[in-house]
Every structure is written in C-alpha cells, then in structure tokens.
C-alpha positions as CSV (number, residue, x, y, z in Angstrom):
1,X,90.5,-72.7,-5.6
2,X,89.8,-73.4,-1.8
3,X,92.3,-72.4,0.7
4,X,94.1,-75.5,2.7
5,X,92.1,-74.2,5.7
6,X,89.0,-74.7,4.2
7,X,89.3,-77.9,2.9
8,X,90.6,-78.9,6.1
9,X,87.6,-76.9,8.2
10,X,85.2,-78.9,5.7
11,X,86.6,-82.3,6.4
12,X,86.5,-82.0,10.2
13,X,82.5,-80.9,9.9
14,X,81.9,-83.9,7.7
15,X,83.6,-86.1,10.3
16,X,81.7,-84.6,13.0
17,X,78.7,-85.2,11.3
18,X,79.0,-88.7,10.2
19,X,79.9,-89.1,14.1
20,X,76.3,-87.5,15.6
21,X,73.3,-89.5,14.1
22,X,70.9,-88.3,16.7
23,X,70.6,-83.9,17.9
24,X,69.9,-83.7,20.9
25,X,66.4,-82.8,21.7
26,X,66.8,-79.7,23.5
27,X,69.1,-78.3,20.2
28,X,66.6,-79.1,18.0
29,X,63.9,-77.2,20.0
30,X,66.4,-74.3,19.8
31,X,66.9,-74.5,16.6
32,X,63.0,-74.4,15.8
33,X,62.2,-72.0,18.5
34,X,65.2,-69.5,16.3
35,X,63.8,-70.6,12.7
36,X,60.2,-69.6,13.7
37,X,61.3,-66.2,15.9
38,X,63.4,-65.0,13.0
39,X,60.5,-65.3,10.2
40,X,58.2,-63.5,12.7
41,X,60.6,-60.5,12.7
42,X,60.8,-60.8,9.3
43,X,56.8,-60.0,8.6
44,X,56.7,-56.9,10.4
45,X,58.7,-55.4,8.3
46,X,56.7,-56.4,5.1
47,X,53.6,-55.5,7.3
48,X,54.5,-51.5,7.6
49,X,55.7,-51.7,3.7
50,X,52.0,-53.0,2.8
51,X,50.5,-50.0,4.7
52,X,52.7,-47.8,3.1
53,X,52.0,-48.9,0.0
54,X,48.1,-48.9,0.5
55,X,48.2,-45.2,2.3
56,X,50.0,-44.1,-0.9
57,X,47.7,-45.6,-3.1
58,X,44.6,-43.9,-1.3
59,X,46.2,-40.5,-1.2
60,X,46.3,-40.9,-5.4
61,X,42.8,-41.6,-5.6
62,X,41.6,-38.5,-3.6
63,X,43.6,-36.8,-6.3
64,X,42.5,-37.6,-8.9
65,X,38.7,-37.9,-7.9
66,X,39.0,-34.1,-6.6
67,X,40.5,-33.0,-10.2
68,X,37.5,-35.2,-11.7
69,X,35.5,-33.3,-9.8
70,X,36.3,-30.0,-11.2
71,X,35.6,-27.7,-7.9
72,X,32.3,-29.0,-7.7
73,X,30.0,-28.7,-4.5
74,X,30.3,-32.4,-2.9
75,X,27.4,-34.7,-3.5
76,X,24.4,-34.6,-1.5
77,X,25.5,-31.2,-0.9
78,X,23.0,-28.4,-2.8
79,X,24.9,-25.1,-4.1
80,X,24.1,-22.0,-2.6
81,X,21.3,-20.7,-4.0
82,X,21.8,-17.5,-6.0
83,X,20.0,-14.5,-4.9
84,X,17.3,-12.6,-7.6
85,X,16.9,-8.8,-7.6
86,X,13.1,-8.2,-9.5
87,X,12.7,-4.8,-11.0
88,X,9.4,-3.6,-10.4
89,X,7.8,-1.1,-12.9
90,X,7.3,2.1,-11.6
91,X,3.7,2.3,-9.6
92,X,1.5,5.1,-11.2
93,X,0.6,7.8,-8.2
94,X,-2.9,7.7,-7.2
95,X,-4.9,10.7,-8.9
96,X,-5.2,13.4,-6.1
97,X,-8.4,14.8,-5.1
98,X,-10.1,17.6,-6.5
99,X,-9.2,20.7,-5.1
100,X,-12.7,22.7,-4.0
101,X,-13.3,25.8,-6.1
102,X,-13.2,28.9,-4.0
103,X,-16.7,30.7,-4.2
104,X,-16.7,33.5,-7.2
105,X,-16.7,37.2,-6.1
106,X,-19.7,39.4,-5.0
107,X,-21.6,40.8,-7.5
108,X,-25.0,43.2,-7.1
109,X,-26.6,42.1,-10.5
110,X,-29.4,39.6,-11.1
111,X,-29.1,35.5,-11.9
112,X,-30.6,33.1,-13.4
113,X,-29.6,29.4,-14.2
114,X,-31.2,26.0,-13.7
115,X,-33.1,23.8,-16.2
116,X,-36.5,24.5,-17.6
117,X,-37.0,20.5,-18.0
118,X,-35.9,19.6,-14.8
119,X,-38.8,18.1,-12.4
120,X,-37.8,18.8,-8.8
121,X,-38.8,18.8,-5.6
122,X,-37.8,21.7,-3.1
123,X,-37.1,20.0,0.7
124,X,-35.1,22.5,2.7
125,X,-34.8,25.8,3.0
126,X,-31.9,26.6,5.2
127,X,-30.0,30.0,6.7
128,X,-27.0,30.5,8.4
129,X,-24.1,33.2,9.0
130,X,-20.5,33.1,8.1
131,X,-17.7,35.3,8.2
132,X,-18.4,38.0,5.8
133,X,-21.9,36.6,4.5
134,X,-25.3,35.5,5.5
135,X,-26.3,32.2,3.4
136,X,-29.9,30.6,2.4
137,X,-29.8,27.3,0.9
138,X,-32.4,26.1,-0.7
139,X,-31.9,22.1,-1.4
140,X,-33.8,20.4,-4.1
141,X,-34.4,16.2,-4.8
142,X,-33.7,16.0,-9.0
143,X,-32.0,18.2,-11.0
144,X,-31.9,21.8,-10.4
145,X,-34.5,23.4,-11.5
146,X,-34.9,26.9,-13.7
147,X,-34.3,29.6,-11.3
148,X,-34.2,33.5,-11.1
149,X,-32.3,35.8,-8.1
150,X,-33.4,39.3,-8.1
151,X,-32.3,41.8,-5.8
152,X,-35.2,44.8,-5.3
153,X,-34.5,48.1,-2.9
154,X,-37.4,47.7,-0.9
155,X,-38.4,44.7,1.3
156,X,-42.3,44.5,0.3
157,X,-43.4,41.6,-2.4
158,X,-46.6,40.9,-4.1
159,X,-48.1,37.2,-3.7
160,X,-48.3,34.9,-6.7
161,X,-51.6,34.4,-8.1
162,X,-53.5,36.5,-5.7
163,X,-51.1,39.5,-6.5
164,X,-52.0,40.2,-2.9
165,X,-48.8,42.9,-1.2
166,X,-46.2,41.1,1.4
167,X,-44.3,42.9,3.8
168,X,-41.2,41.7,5.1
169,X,-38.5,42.8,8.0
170,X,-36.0,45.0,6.2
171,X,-35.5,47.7,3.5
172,X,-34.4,46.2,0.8
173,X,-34.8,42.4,-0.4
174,X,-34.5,39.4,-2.5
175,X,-36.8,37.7,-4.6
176,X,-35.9,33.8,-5.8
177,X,-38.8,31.9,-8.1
178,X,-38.2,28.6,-9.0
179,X,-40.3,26.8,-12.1
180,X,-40.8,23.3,-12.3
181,X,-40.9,22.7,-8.4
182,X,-43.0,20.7,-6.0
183,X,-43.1,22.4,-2.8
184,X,-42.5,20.1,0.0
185,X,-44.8,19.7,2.9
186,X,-41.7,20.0,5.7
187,X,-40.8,23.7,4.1
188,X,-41.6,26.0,7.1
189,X,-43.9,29.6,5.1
190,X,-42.0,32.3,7.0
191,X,-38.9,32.1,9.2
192,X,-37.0,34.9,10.8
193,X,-33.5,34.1,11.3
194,X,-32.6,37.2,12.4
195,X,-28.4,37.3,11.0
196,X,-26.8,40.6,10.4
197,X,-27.9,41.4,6.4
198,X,-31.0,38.3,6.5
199,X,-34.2,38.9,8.6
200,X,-36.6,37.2,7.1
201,X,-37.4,34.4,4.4
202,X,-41.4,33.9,3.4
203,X,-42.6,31.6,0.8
204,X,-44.7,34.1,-1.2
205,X,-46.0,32.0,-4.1
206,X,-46.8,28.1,-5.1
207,X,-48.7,28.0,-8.1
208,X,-48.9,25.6,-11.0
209,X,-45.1,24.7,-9.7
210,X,-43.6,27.9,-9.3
211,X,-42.3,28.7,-6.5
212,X,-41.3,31.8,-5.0
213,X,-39.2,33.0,-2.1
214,X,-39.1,36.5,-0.9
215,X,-36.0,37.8,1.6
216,X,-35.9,40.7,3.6
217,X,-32.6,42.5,3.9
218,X,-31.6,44.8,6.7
219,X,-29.8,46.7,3.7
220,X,-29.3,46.5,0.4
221,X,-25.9,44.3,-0.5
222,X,-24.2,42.4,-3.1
223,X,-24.2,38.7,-3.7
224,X,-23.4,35.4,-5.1
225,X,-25.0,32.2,-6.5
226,X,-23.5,29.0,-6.2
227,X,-25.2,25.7,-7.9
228,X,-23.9,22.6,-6.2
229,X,-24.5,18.9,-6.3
230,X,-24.7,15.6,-4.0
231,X,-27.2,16.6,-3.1
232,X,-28.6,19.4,-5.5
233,X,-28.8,23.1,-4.0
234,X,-28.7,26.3,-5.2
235,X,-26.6,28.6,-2.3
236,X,-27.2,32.4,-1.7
237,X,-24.6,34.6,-0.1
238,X,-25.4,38.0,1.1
239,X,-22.4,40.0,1.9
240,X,-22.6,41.5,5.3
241,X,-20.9,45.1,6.7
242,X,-17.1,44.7,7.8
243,X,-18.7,45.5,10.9
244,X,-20.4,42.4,11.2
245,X,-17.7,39.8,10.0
C-alpha cells in the first residue's frame, strides 16, 4: 500500500494541477525543445548499432564466398600458364664426307684397265712435278676408255701405222695406247716439259681410234696408275730420285 507521504505528495500535484489551466509558453517551448533533443541522442546510438550490424554481416559474406571459392584464381583473372618441356628425338648426324683414298704404292710392272665399249674423246694431256713424282694426265670426255701402260728401257718408239722409228729425250720410256678414242684437235703432238724423271711426251699414233702416247724418261723408274672421275682421267706417276724430291 502507498506510504502517507505519497498519498499526500499526490494530492498536492492534483491540486496544483486543477489550479494552472494554461503552461506558460516559454515552459512548453522547454519542454518541446527537451522531448525533441533527447530522441535525437537517442538515434545515434541505434545509428552505430546498425553499422555494426551491417559491417558484421559483410565480413560473413566474404567468408563464405572465399570458402565457395575453393582457392581459386579471382575472376577475370587467367591462371598462370604452365610451362611445357618438348622432348625432341635425337637428330641423326650428317653423313661425313668421304675420306680421299691415298694413291697405291709404286710398282715397275705393266697396266691395263679401261673399257673396250667406251667411246671417248681425249682433250688434255697434262704434266706436272710433285714431291717424289713426275705426273701426266691424260683427261678424257665419256667413260674411260681401254688402256695399256708399258714401261720399255729405251726411249725410241715406232709410229702406228707407218711403223716409222721415234726418238725421244731420255733412256728409257713409257708407252700408253688408248682404243676407242677420238683425238682432240687442242692436244699439242710433242711437248717437252723438262721435270726431273719426264722429258718428253709425243703423240706417236692416231689410227682407226687408237691412240698412242710415247714418254721419254731421263731413267728407267717405277710407277702408278690411278683412274679417276668428275671429270674422267687416267693419272701417271713416275717416281723421281730422292735427290729430286
């Protein structure tokens, strides 16, 4: 129950009341001024709980789009592209190049070779020195033809045909016949070359296309035949005295 003082506090504000009909103006401006100032203060602080609550809510959806995501690369981002190693097969070496054949050893017999069906033409005759040998070339356009090298101790021939005797500088010589052969017009009859073992070569036959070479020697000496191509030749070496290199 109410305490005398109440009652009696509640009875004198009833009285006062019923006594002012009419607030003053200014009080009721005070009174409105207070009412509107305290809801304003009261707003702010459901203002920062609003942002609290939206900043909250964002941070939970960045979590769980990210574990969505899985640790992928972000879109409109590409993934590092991934580097490829390509095995090559193994590249086969280039065949090498045939090694030249060194030139056979001297020899003091007789040769022959060639092709008895070959049809040639004879378009060089050529001599030269080299260390330890004096070379005549004779260069042919076709195949090579059937040949014969004979070596003889003296350094006089007989012509073909005519079977008329041919001398030439030396003592001891060479005689090379060739069958199947058109002599060309460019191949000089006699040269002298004058080279340590060689003195002298002298076309000494052209009959019915054989042809026939005689060599004078300044002494008698071993040799070698080489056949060789691109273009076709037959090659003659005549070793030479130490003496002469």
């Amino acid at each position: 129950m109410p305490s005398r003082f109440e009652r009696k506090l509640r009875e004198h504000l009833h009285r006062e009341a019923g006594a002012v009909r009419v607030l003053p103006h200014a009080l009721t401006l005070r009174m409105r001024q207070g009412s509107e100032s305290r809801r304003g203060f009261a707003i702010v602080p459901q203002l920062a709980m609003a942002c609290g609550l939206l900043l909250f809510a964002g941070l939970l959806a960045y979590g769980a789009g990210a574990s969505r995501a899985g640790g992928r690369a972000p879109a409109g981002r590409l993934p590092a592209p991934t580097a490829v190693t390509a095995t090559l097969p193994p590249t086969a070496s280039p065949p090498s190049s045939p090694t030249a054949l060194e030139p056979g050893p001297f020899g003091c017999s007789d040769h022959a070779g060639g092709s008895f069906s070959a049809s040639s033409q004879l378009v060089a005759v050529r001599a030269a020195h080299h260390p330890g040998y004096d070379r005549i070339t004779f260069e042919f356009v076709g195949a090579l033809p059937a040949y014969t090298v004979a070596a003889q101790s003296t350094a006089g021939f007989v012509r073909d045909a005519s079977g008329q005797p041919v001398s030439l500088d030396g003592t001891a010589g060479l005689k090379l016949t060739f069958r199947g052969v058109d002599l060309s017009a460019a191949i000089r009859e006699d040269q002298h070359p004058l080279l340590p073992v060689m003195l002298e070569v002298r076309n000494i036959g052209n009959f019915e296309r054989v042809v026939s070479f005689g060599v004078g020697l300044a002494s008698a000496s071993c040799l070698r035949v080489l056949e060789l191509s691109g273009p076709t030749r037959l090659v003659v070496d005549v070793q030479t005295p130490a003496a002469a290199g």
